[in-house]
C-alpha positions as CSV (number, residue, x, y, z in Angstrom):
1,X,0.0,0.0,0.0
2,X,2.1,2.6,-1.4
3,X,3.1,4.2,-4.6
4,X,4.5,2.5,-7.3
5,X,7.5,5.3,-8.0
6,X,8.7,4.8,-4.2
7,X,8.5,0.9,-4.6
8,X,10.8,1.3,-7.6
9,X,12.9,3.9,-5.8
10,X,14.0,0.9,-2.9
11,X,14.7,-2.0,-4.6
12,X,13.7,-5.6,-3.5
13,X,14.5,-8.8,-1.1
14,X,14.1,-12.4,-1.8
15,X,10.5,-13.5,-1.0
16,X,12.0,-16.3,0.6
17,X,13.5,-14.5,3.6
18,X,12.3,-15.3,7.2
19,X,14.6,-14.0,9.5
20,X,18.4,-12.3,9.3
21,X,21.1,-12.3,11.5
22,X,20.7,-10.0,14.3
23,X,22.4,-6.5,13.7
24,X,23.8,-4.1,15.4
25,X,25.5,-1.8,13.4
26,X,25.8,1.5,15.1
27,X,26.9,5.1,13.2
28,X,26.2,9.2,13.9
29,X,24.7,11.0,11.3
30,X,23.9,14.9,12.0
31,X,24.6,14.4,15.8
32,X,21.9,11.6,15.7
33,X,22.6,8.0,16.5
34,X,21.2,5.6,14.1
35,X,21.4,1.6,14.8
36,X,19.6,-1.3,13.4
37,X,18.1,-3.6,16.0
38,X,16.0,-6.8,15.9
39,X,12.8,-6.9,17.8
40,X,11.6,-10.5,18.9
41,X,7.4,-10.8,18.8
42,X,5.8,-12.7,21.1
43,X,5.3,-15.7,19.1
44,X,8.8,-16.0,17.8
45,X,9.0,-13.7,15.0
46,X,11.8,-11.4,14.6
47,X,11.1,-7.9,13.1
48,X,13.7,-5.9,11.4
49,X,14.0,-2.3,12.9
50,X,16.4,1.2,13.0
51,X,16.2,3.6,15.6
52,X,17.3,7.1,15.5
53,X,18.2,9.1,18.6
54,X,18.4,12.3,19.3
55,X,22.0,13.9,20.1
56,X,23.3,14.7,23.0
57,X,21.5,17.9,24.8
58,X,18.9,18.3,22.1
59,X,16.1,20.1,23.6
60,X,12.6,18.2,24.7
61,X,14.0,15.5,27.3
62,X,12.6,14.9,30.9
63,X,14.0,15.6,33.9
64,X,15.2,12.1,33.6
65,X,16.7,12.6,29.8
66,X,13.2,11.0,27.9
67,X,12.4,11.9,25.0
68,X,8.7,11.9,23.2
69,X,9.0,8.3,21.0
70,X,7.9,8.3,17.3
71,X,7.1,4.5,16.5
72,X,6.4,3.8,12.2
73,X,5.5,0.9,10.6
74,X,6.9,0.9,7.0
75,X,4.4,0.6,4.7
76,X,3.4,-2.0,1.7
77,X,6.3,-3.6,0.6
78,X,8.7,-1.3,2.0
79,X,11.2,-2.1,4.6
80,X,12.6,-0.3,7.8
81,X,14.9,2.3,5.8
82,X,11.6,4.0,4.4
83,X,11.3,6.9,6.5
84,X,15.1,7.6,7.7
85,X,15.1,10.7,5.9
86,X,11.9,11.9,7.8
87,X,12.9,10.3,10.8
88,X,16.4,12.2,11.1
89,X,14.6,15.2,11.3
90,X,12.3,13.7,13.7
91,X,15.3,13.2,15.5
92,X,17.2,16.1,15.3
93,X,13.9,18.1,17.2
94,X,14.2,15.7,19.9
95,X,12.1,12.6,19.0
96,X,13.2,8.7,19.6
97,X,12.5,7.3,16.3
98,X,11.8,3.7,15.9
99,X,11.0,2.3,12.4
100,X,10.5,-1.4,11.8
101,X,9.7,-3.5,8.4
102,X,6.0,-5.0,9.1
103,X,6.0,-8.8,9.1
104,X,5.8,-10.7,6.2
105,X,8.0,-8.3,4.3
106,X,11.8,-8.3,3.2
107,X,13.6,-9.7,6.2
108,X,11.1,-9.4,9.3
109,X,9.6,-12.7,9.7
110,X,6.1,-14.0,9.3
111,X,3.4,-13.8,7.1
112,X,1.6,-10.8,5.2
113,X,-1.1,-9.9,8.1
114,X,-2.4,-6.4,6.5
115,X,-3.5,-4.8,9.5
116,X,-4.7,-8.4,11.2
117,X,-4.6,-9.4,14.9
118,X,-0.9,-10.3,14.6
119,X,0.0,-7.1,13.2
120,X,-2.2,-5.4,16.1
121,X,-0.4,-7.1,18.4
122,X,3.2,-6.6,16.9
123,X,2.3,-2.8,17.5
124,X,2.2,-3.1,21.4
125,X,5.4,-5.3,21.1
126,X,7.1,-2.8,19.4
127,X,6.3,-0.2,22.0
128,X,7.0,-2.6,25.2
129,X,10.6,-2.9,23.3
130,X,11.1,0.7,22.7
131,X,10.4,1.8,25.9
132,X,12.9,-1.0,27.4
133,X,15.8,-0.4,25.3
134,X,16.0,3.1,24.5
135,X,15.7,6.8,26.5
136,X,11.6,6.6,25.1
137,X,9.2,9.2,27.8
138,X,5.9,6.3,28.1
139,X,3.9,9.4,28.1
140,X,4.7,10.5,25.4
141,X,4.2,7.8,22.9
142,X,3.1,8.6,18.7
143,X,2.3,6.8,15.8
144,X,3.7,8.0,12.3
145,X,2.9,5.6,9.2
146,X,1.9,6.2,5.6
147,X,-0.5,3.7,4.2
148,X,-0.6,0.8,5.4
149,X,1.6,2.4,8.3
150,X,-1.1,4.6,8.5
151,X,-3.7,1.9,8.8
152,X,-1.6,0.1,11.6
153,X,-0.8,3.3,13.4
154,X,-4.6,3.4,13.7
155,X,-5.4,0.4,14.3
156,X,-2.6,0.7,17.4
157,X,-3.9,3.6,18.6
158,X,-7.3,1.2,19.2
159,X,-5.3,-1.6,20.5
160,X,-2.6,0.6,22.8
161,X,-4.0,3.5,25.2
162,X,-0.5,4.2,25.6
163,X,-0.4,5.4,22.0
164,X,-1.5,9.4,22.9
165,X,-1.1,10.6,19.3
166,X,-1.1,9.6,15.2
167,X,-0.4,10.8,12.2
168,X,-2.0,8.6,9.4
169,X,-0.1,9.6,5.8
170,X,-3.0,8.2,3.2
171,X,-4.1,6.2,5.3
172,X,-7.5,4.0,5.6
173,X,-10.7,4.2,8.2
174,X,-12.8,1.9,6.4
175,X,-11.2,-0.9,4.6
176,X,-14.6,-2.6,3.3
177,X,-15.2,1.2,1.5
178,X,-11.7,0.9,-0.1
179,X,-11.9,-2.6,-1.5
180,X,-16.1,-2.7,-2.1
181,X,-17.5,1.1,-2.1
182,X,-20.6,0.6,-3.2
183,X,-20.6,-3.0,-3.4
184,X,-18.3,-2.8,-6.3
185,X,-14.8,-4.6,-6.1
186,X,-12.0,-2.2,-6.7
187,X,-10.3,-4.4,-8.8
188,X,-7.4,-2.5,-10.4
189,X,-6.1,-1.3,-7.1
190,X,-6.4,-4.5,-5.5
191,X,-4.5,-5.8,-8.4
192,X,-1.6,-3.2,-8.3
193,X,-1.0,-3.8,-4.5
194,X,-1.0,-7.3,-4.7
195,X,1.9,-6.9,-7.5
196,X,3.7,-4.5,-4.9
197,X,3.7,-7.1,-2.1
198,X,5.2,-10.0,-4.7
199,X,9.0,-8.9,-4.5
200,X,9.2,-8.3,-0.9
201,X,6.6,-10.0,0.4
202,X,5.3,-13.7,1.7
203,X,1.5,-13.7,2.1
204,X,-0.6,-15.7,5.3
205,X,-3.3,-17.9,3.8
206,X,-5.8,-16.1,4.8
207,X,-4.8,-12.9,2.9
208,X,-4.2,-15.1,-0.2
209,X,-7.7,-16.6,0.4
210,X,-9.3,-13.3,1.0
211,X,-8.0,-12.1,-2.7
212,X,-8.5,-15.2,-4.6
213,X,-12.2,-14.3,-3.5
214,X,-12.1,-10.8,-4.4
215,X,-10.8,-11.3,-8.0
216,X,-13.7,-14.3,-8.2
217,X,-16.5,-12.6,-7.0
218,X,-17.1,-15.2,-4.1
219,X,-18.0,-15.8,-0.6
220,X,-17.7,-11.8,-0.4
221,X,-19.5,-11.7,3.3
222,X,-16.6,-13.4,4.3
223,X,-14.3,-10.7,2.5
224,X,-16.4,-7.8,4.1
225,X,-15.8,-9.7,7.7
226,X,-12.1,-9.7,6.7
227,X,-11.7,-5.9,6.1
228,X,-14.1,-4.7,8.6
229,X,-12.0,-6.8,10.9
230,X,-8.9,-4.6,10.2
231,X,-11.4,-1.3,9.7
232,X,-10.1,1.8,12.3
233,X,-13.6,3.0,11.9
234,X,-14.8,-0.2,13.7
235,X,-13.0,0.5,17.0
236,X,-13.0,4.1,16.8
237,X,-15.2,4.1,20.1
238,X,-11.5,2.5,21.3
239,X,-9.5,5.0,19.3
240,X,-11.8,7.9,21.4
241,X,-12.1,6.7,24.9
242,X,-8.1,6.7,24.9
243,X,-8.6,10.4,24.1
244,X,-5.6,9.4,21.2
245,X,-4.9,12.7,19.0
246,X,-5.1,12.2,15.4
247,X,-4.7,13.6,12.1
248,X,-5.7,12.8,8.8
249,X,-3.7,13.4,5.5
250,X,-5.2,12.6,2.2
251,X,-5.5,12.8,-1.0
252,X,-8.9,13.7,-3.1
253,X,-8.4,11.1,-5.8
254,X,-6.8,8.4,-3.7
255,X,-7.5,5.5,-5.9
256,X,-6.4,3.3,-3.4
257,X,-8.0,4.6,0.1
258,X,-11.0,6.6,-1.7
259,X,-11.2,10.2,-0.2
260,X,-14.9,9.8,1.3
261,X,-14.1,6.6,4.2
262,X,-11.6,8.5,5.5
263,X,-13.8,12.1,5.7
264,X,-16.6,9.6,7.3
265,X,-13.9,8.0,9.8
266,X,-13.0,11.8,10.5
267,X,-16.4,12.6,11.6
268,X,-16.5,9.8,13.9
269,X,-13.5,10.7,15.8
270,X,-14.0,13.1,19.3
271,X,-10.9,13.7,20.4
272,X,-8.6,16.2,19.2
273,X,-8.2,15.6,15.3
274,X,-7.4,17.2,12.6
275,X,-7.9,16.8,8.8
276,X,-5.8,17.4,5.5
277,X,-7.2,16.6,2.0
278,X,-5.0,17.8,-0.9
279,X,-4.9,16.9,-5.1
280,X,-3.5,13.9,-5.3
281,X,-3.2,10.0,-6.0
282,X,-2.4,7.3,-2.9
283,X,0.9,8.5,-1.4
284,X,1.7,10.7,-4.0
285,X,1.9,14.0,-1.9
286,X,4.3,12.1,0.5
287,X,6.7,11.6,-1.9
288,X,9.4,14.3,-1.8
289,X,9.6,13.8,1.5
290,X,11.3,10.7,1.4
291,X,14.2,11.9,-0.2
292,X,14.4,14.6,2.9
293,X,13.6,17.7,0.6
294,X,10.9,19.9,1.6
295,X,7.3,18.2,2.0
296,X,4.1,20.0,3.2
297,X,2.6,16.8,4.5
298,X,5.5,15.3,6.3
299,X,6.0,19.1,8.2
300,X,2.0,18.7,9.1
301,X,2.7,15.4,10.5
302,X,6.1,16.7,12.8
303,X,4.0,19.9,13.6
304,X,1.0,17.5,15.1
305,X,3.4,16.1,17.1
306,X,5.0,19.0,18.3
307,X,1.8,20.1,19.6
308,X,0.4,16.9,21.2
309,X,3.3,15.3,22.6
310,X,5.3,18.3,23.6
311,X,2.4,20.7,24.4
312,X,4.5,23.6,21.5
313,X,1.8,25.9,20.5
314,X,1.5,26.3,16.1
315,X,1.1,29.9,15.4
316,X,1.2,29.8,11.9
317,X,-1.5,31.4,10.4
318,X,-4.5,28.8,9.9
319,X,-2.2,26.1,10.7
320,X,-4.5,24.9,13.8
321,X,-7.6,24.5,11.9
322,X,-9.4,21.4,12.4
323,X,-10.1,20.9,8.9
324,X,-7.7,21.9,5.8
325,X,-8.7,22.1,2.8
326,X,-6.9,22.3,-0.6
327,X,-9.2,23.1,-3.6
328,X,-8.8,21.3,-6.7
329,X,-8.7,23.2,-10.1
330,X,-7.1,25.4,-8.5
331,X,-9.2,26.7,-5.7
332,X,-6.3,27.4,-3.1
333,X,-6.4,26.6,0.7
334,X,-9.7,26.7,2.9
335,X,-10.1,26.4,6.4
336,X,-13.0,25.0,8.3
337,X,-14.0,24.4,11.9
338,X,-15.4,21.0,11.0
339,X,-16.5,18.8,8.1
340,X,-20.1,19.5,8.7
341,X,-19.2,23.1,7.8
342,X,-17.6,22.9,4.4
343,X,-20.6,23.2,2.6
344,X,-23.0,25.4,3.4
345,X,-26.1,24.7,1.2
346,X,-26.8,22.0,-1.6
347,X,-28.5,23.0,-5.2
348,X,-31.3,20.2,-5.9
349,X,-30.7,20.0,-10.3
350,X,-33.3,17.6,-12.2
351,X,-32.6,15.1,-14.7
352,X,-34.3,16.1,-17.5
353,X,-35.4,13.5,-20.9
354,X,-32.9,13.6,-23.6
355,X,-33.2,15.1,-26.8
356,X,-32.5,14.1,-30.3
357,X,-28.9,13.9,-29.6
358,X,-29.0,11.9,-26.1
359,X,-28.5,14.6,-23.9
360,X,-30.4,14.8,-20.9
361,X,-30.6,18.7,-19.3
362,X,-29.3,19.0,-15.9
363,X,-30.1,22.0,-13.8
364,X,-33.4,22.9,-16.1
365,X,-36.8,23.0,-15.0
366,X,-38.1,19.8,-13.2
367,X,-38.8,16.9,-15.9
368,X,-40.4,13.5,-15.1
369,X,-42.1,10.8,-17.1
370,X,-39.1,10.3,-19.4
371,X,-37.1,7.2,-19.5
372,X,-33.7,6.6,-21.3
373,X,-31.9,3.2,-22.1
374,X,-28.4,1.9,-22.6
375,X,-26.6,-1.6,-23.6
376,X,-25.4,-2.7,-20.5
377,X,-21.5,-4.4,-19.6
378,X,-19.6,-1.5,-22.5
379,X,-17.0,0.6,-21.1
380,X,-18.3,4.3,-23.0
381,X,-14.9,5.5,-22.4
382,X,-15.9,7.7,-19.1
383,X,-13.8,6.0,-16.8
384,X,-12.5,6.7,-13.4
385,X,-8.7,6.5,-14.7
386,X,-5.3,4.5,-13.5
387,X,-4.8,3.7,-10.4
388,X,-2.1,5.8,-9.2
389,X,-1.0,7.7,-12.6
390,X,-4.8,9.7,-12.7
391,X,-4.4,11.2,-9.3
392,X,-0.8,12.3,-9.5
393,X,-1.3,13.9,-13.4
394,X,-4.5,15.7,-11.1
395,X,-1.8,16.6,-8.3
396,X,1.0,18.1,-10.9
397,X,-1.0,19.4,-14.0
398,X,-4.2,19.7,-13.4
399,X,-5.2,17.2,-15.6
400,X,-7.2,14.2,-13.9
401,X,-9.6,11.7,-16.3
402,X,-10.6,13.6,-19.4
403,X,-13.5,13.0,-22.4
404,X,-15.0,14.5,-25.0
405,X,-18.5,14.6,-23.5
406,X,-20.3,15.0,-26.9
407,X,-18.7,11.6,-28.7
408,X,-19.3,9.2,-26.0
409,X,-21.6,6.9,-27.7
410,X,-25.1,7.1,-26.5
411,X,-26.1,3.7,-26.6
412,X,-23.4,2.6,-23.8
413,X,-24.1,6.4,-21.7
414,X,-26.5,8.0,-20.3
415,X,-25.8,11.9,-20.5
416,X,-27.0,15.0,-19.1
417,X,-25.1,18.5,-18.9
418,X,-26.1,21.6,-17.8
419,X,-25.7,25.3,-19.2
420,X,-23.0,27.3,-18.6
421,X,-22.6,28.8,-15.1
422,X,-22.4,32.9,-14.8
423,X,-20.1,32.3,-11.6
424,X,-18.1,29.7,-10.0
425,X,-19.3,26.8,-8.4
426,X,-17.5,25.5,-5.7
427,X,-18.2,22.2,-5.2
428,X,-17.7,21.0,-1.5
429,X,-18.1,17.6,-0.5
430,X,-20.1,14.4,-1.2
431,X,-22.0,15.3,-4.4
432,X,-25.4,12.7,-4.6
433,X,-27.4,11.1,-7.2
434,X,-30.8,9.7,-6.8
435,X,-32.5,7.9,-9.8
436,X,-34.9,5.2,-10.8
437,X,-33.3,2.1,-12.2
438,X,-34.6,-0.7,-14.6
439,X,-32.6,-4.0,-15.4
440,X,-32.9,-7.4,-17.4
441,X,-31.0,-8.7,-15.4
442,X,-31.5,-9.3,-11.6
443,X,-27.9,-7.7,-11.2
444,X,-25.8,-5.0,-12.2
445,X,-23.6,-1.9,-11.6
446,X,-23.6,1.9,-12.4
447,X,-20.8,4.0,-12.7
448,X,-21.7,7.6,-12.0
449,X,-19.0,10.8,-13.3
450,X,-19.5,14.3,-12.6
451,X,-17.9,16.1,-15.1
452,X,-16.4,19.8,-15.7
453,X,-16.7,20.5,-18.9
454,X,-15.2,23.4,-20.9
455,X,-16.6,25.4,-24.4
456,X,-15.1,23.0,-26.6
457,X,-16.9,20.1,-24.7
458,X,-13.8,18.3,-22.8
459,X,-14.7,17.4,-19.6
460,X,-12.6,17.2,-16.7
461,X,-13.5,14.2,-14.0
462,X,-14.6,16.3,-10.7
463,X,-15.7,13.0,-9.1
464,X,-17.1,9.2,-9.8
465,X,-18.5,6.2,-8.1
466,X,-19.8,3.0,-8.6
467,X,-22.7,1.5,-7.1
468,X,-24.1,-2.2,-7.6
469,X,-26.9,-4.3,-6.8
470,X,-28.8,-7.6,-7.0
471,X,-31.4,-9.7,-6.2
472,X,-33.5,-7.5,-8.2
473,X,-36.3,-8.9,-10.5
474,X,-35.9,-8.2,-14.0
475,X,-37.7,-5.7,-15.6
476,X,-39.0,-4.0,-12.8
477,X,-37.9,-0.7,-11.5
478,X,-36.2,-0.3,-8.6
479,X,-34.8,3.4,-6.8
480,X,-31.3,4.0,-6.8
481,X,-28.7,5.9,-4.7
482,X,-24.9,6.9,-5.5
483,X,-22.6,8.9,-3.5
484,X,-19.7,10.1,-5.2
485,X,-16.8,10.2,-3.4
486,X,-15.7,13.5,-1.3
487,X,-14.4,16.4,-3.3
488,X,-13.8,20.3,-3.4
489,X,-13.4,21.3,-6.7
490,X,-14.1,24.9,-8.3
491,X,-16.1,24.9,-11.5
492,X,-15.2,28.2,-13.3
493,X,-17.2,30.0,-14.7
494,X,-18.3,29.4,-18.0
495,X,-18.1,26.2,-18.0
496,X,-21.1,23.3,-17.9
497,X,-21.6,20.3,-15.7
498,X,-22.1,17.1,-17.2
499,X,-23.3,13.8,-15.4
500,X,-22.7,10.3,-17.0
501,X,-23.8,7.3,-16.3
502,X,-22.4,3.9,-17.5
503,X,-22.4,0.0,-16.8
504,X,-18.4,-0.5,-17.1
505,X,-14.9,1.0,-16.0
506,X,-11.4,-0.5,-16.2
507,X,-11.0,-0.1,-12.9
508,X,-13.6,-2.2,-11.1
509,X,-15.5,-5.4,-11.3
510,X,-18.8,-4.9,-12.2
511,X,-22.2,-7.0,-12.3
512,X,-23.9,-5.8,-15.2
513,X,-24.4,-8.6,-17.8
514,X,-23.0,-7.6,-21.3
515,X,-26.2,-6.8,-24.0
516,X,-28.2,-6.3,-21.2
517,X,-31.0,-3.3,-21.1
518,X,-30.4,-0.8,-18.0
519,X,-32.7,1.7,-17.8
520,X,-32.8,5.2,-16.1
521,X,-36.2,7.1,-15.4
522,X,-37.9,10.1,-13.5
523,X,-41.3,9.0,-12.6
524,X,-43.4,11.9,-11.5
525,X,-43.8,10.7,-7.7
526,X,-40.0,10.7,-7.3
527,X,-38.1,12.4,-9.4
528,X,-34.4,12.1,-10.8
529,X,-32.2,14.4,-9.1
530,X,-28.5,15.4,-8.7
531,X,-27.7,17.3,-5.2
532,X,-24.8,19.6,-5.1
533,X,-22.9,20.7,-1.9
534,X,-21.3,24.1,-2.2
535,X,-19.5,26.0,-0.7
């Protein structure tokens, strides 16, 4: 669970690998002391660690020389040399940093876990070792990972009321919404982190198991169990009777983690939190930061500490606000007391029938009785994008999942767009569709894009989602709801919105049977609608 360019950056370890000899290589580096340790587990295993000290005199020790401890678990497919560059600096402002390679991986022994019980219970281990063998304050005790660090760092703060604050780098809540939002598998980024873990990594059985099932389509109750299982959101009432301090950092088109489970986990916490949602793909904005150069993110995450587990005030202007927002399209840097408070109204727009050209109007006057069909199981080319490449073009250029609106073929989309706005429409949060579905098959799946799209009819992907269902009898209609995942995004002005809906995209496994009929309608008790949430 983490990007592909930083898995090519480390290299890899034979898969075969258990354990290593025990090291203890010792060296200085920028008045720091950096060694390589072992830590035994209670069943045996042997975890491969470094620790990083701060030097002599730094500021931030107890009266009896302890310093605040820092305790990161690498993340997917990455070993315990991950975060040295972050962790010196850690260091150097008077943090014990203690960084070990999650079982399963390189040379730590064991068995892929991803966020299981043993990897739950590795976390306390880690800290009861930490605290024995070096100058760690057991007050002052944080969690630091990215991905599936983040997860376990969670997950630990659940387990471990000794654990008083996280910082969780794109990072999951709600592992069943990553893998099966909308009861839809997420199959290309289940895919791409199963090819990440290969190198590095030597899976249990019952992760093996689990995504055998996934790629099949079968015994999925037992797949939901599995995830909610290693879900933060499913001990938060854990997470906030330990009073744990955590924050959030994100990504809007993390196609890994997607951006709504971890708003919703967000809203669930009550204890001090904060959240940090910026353009960008699954570990993307981390990246820089790896390589020690300058990285907003990473400075969020040392600044959280600062405050938490040494009490240091942040007087940098907004710094402190619970919930930061960075606009997409390029809408700058919002603050907001809450999540509940970054939109402050929604605009209700109706579906309307389509015309001669299979457009539907959106935002017109309210239309129902109409009914429009589409061949079911054909990808229209409106797609959600690449796992990891999509986000990060969004992050650097601006340029997340682009069509031509008006040539996607009619008979595999459904299509409405609005007229041009006078002003801009900032878009904040989980944008809504509610709509009358009917099938020939008792199964199926709907992908739903919101689209910003220009004068010359590109549109720009603002946000998707997929939704499935079954059990439904053929040819009746049935209601149907999609949430598209979280988003703040600026629509300039000028420009239309577009909403398509389809039966196919690369990037999931979908139910809907090729040459079927899927039908969308507006019948007059209950009309189509698309709800807005600005700003």
């Amino acid at each position: 669970m983490t990007s592909v360019a930083l898995c090519a950056g480390i290299g890899t370890a034979p898969a075969s690998a258990t354990t290593a000899p025990a090291r203890s290589a010792a060296v200085v580096t920028a008045g720091s002391s950096f060694r390589l340790v072992d830590i035994p587990m209670k069943d045996g295993v042997v975890l491969k660690a470094d620790v990083l000290t701060p030097a002599a005199g730094t500021p931030g020790a107890d009266s009896r020389g302890r310093y605040p401890v820092i305790v990161q678990p690498a993340s997917w497919g990455q070993n315990d040399l991950e975060y040295v560059a972050q962790g010196r600096k850690l260091a150097a402002d008077g943090y014990v940093v203690v960084t070990y390679t999650v079982r399963g991986f390189w040379l730590s022994g064991g068995r892929v876990d991803v966020g299981g019980p043993t990897d739950v219970a590795d976390i306390s281990s880690v800290v009861d070792w930490t605290l024995a063998h070096t100058e760690a304050d057991p007050r002052r005790v944080g969690m630091l990972g990215l991905s599936l660090g983040a997860g376990m760092s969670l997950l630990g703060a659940a387990s471990d009321p000794r654990i008083k604050a996280v910082a969780a780098l794109s990072g999951w809540g709600d592992l069943v919404n990553s893998l099966y939002s909308g009861q839809t598998r997420h199959l290309q980024a289940a895919a791409l982190l199963n090819a990440l873990q290969v190198p590095t990594g030597r899976p249990g059985a019952e992760y093996a198991r689990t995504l055998a099932d996934l790629y099949a389509d079968r015994d999925m109750p037992e797949v939901v169990d599995w995830a909610r299982m290693r879900s933060p959101g499913n001990y938060v009432d854990r997470i906030n009777a330990h009073g744990t301090a955590v924050l959030l950092a994100n990504a809007w088109s993390d196609s890994i983690f997607n951006s709504s489970q971890i708003t919703d986990f967000y809203q669930k916490l009550t204890g001090p939190k904060r959240l940090i949602m910026r353009p960008g793909d699954h570990a993307t904005q981390e990246l820089t930061g790896f390589l020690g150069l300058d990285n907003e993110t990473w400075a969020n995450a040392r600044e959280w500490f600062d405050q938490q587990l040494k009490g240091g005030a942040d007087t940098s202007a907004g710094r402190d606000a619970p919930v930061e927002l960075h606009v997409r399209n390029g809408g700058g840097e919002e603050d907001y007391p809450s999540w509940q408070a970054v939109s402050s109204r929604t605009r209700s727009l109706s579906l309307g029938r389509a015309d001669a050209l299979g457009t539907g109007a959106l935002d017109g006057p309210a239309d129902t009785g109409w009914r429009t069909s589409i061949t079911g199981g054909i990808d229209s080319g409106a797609d959600a994008g690449t796992t990891e490449l999509s986000g990060l073009l969004d992050q650097t250029a601006a340029l997340p999942p682009t069509v031509e609106v008006p040539l996607l073929p009619r008979f595999a989309a459904a299509v409405w767009q609005s007229a041009p706005y006078s002003s801009v429409q900032p878009i904040r949060g989980v944008v809504r569709l509610h709509t009358t579905v009917t099938s020939s098959a008792s199964q199926g799946t709907v992908f739903a894009y919101l689209y910003d799209v220009n004068a010359l009819g590109v549109g720009k992907l603002i946000s998707h989602a997929p939704q499935s269902w079954s059990g439904r009898a053929p040819g009746q209609a049935f209601p149907l709801d999609v949430a598209l995942f979280a988003t703040a995004y600026d629509l300039p002005t000028g420009h239309r919105l577009a909403l398509v809906l389809d039966t196919k995209d690369p990037a999931y496994g979908g139910g809907t049977p090729l040459g079927g009929d899927v039908s969308f309608s507006s019948p007059q008790a209950d009309a189509s609608r698309l709800v807005l949430p600005l700003r």
